[in-house]
C-alpha positions as CSV (number, residue, x, y, z in Angstrom):
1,X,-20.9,139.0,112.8
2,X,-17.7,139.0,115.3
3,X,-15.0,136.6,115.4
4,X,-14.7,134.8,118.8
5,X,-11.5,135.0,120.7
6,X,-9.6,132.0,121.0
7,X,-10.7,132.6,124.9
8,X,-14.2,131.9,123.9
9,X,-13.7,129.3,121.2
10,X,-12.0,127.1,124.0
11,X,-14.3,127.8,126.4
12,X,-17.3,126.9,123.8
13,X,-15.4,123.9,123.1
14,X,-15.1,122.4,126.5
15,X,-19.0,123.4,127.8
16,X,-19.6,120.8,124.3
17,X,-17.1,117.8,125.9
18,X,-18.6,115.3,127.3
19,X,-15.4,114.6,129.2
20,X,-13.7,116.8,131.9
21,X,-10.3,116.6,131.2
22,X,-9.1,118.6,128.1
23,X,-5.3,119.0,127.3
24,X,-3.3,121.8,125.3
25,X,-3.5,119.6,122.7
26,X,-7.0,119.8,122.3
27,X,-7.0,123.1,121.2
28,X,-3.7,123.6,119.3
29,X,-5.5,124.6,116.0
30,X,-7.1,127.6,118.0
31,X,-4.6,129.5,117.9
32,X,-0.8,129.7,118.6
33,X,0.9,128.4,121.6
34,X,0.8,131.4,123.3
35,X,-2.4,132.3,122.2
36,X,-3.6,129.1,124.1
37,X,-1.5,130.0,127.1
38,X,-3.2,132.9,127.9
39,X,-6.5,131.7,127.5
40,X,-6.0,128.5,129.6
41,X,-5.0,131.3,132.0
42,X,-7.9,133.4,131.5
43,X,-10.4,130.2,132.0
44,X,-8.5,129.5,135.3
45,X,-8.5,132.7,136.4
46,X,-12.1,133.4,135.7
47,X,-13.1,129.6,137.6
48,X,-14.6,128.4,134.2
49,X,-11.5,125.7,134.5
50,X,-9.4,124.0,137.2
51,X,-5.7,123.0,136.7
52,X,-5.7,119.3,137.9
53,X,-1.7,119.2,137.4
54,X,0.9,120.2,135.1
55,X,2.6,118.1,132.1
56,X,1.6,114.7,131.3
């Protein structure tokens, strides 16, 4: 059985939400923080997510 990329754990996690906003802190045990990075970028990139704005 193969691991899933922090890529594909996120994006498993959000299809589960029942809400649509997620923050970077929702998936800070993932990976590390530039682990997340990349695959917030990868989501965006691939239209699976949409950046609404940046910081809080």
């Amino acid at each position: 059985m193969s691991r899933l990329s922090v890529k594909d754990r996120m994006a498993r996690s959000i299809a589960r939400r029942k809400g649509e906003v997620v923050l970077r802190a929702d998936f800070k045990a993932m990976g590390s923080p530039s682990q997340i990075s990349r695959a917030i970028k990868a989501l965006i990139e691939a239209g699976k997510i949409v950046r609404l704005g940046y910081g809080i």
